[in-house]
C-alpha positions as CSV (number, residue, x, y, z in Angstrom):
1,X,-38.3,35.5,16.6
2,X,-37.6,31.8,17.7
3,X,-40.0,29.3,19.1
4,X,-39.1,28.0,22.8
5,X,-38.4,24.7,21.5
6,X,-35.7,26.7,19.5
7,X,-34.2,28.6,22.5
8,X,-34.2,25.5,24.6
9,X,-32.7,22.7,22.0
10,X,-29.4,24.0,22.2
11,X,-28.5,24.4,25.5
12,X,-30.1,20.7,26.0
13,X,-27.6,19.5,23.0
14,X,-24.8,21.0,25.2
15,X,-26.0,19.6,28.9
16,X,-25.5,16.1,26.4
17,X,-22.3,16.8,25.6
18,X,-21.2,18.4,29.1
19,X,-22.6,15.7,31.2
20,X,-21.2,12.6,29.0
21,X,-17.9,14.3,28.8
22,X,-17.3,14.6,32.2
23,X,-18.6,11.4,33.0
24,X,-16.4,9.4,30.7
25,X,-13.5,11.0,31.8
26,X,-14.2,10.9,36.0
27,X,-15.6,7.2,36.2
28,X,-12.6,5.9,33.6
29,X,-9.8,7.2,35.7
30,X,-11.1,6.7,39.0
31,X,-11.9,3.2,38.3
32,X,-8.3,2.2,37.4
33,X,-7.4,4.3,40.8
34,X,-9.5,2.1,42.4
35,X,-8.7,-1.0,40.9
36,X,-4.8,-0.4,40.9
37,X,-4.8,-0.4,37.4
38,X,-3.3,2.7,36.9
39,X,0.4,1.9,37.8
40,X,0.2,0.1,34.6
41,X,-0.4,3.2,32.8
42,X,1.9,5.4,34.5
43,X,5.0,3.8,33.9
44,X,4.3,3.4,30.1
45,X,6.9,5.7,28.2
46,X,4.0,8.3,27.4
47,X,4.1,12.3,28.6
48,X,1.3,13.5,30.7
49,X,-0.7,15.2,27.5
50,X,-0.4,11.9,25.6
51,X,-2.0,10.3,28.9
52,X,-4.4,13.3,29.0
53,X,-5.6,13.3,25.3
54,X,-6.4,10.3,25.7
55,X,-9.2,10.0,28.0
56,X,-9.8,13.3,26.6
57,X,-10.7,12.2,23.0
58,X,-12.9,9.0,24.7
59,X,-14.7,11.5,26.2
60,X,-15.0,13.9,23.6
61,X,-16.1,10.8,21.3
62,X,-18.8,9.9,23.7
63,X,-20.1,13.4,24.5
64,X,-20.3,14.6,20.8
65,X,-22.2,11.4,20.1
66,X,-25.0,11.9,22.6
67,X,-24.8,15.2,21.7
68,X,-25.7,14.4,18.3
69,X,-28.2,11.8,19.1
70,X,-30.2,14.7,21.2
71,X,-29.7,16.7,18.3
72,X,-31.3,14.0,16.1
73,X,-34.2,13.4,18.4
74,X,-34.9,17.2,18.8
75,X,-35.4,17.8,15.0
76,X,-39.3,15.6,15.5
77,X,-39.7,18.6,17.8
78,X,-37.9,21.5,15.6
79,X,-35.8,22.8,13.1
80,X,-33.0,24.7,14.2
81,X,-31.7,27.7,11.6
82,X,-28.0,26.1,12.4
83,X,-26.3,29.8,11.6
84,X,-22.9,29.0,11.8
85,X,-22.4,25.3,12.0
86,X,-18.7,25.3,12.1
87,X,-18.9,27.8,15.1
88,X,-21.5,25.8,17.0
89,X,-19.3,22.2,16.2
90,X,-16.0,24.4,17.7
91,X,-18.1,25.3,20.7
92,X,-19.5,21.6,21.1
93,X,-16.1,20.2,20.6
94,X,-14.6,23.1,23.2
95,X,-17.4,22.2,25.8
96,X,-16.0,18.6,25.7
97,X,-12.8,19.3,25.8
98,X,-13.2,21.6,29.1
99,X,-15.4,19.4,30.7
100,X,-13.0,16.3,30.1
101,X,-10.2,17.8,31.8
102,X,-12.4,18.9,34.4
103,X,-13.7,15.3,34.7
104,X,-9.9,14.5,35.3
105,X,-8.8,16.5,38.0
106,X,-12.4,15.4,39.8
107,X,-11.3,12.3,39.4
108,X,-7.7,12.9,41.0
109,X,-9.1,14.5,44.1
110,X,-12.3,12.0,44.7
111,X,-11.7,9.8,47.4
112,X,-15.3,7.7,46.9
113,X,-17.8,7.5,44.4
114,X,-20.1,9.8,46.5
115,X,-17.4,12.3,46.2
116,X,-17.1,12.1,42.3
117,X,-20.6,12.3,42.0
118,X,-20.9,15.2,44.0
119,X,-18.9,17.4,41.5
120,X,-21.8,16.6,39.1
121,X,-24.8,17.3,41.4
122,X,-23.7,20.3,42.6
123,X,-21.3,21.9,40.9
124,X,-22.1,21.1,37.2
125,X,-26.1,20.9,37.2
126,X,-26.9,23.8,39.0
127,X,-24.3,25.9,36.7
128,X,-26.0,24.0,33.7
129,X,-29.5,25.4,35.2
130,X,-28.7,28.8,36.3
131,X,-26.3,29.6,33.1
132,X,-29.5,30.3,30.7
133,X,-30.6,27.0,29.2
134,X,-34.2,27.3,29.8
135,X,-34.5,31.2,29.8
136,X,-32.5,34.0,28.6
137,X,-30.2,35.9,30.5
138,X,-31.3,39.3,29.0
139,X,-34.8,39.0,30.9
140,X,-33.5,38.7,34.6
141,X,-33.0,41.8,37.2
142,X,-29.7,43.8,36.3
143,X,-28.0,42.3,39.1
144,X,-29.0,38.7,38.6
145,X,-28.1,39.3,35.1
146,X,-24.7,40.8,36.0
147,X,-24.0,37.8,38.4
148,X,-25.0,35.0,35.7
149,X,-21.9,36.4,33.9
150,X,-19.9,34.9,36.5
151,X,-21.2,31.7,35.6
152,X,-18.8,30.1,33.4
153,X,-21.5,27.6,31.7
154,X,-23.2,30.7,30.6
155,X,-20.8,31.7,28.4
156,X,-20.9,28.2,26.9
157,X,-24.4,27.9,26.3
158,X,-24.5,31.2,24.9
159,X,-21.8,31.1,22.6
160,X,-23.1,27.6,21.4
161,X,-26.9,28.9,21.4
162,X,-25.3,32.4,19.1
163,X,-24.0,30.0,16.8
164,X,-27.1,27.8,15.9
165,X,-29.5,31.0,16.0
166,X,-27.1,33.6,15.6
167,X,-28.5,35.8,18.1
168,X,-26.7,35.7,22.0
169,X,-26.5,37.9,25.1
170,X,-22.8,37.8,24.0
171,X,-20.6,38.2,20.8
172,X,-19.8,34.5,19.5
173,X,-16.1,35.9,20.0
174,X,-15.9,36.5,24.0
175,X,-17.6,33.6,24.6
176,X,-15.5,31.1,22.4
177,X,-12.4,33.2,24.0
178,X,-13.4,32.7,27.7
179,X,-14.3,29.2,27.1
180,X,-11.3,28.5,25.3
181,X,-9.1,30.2,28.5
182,X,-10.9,28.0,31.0
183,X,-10.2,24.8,28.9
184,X,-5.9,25.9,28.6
185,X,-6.3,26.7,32.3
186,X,-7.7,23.2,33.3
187,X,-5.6,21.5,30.9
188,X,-2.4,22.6,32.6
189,X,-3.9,21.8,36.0
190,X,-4.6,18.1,34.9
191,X,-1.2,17.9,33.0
192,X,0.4,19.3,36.3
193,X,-1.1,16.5,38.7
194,X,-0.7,14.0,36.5
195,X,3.5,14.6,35.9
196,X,3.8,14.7,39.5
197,X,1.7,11.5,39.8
198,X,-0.5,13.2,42.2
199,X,-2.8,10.5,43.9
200,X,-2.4,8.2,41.0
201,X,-0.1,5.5,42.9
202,X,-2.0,5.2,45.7
């Protein structure tokens, strides 16, 4: 009952939002590794989430802006039914969140700027393209469909996508709960690293 324009907006509102995210958070904190800068911050009196939140709100700031700007450019195109709003804004501001902390810990490991860009060519584009942004889930093979479940940005583009439409390949529920037990997962990686000054003072 939607046109493709409608099926595709959303999941290109999200690849906004993921991309920016991570990339605010990853090139931030590995330039001040590689500049040196980041002595300065560690021994200011703040705890590991203080130091965390903060790149993580930058990041959230940046990706829920271009999200919003796609958005914005997408209505010339189409009008999206926007079902739940405050369901979709959690998602988008979940999806932001996840992807800043996972910007941070790819950040920690990277060694070059090859190396942090690789986490973004081949880890969080082809997950973005094979988690159901241009085609539904529901019409692939039984096996292919069972193995896109494994896909952790499927259940962000369909939870986000339930929300605007109100139709998913999953309740609005398991996704926002799966999402939301990624995001505490990576959070306590990155605030892990980070107290133990992993790679940050070298």
């Amino acid at each position: 009952g939607f046109s493709y324009a409608q099926f595709v907006i959303p999941g290109l509102i999200l690849m906004g939002i993921i991309n920016n995210s991570f990339s605010n958070v990853a090139s931030s904190l590995f330039m001040s590794r590689y500049l040196g800068n980041i002595v300065d911050l560690m021994v200011t009196p703040v705890t590991p989430a203080q130091f965390i939140m903060a790149y993580t709100l930058a990041a959230m700031l940046r990706g829920l802006s271009v999200g919003l700007i796609v958005w914005l450019i997408s209505c010339c195109f189409a009008a999206l039914p926007w079902v739940h709003p405050a369901a979709a804004l959690a998602m988008a501001c979940l999806a932001s969140f996840l992807f800043a902390q996972f910007g941070l810990i790819a950040a920690i490991y990277s060694e070059s700027f090859d190396a942090l860009s690789m986490y973004n060519n081949f880890i969080i584009l082809p997950l973005i393209y094979l988690g159901g942004v241009f085609y539904p889930i529901s019409i692939l093979p039984p096996f292919w469909a069972r193995l896109s479940h494994l896909n952790p940005l499927f259940y962000l583009i369909d939870g986000f996508r339930c929300a605007i439409l109100g139709v998913g390949d999953l309740s609005f529920a398991l996704s926002f709960g799966v999402v939301a037990a990624m995001s505490a997962a990576l959070f306590s990686c990155a605030a892990i690293l980070i107290s133990r000054s992993y790679r940050l003072r070298n």
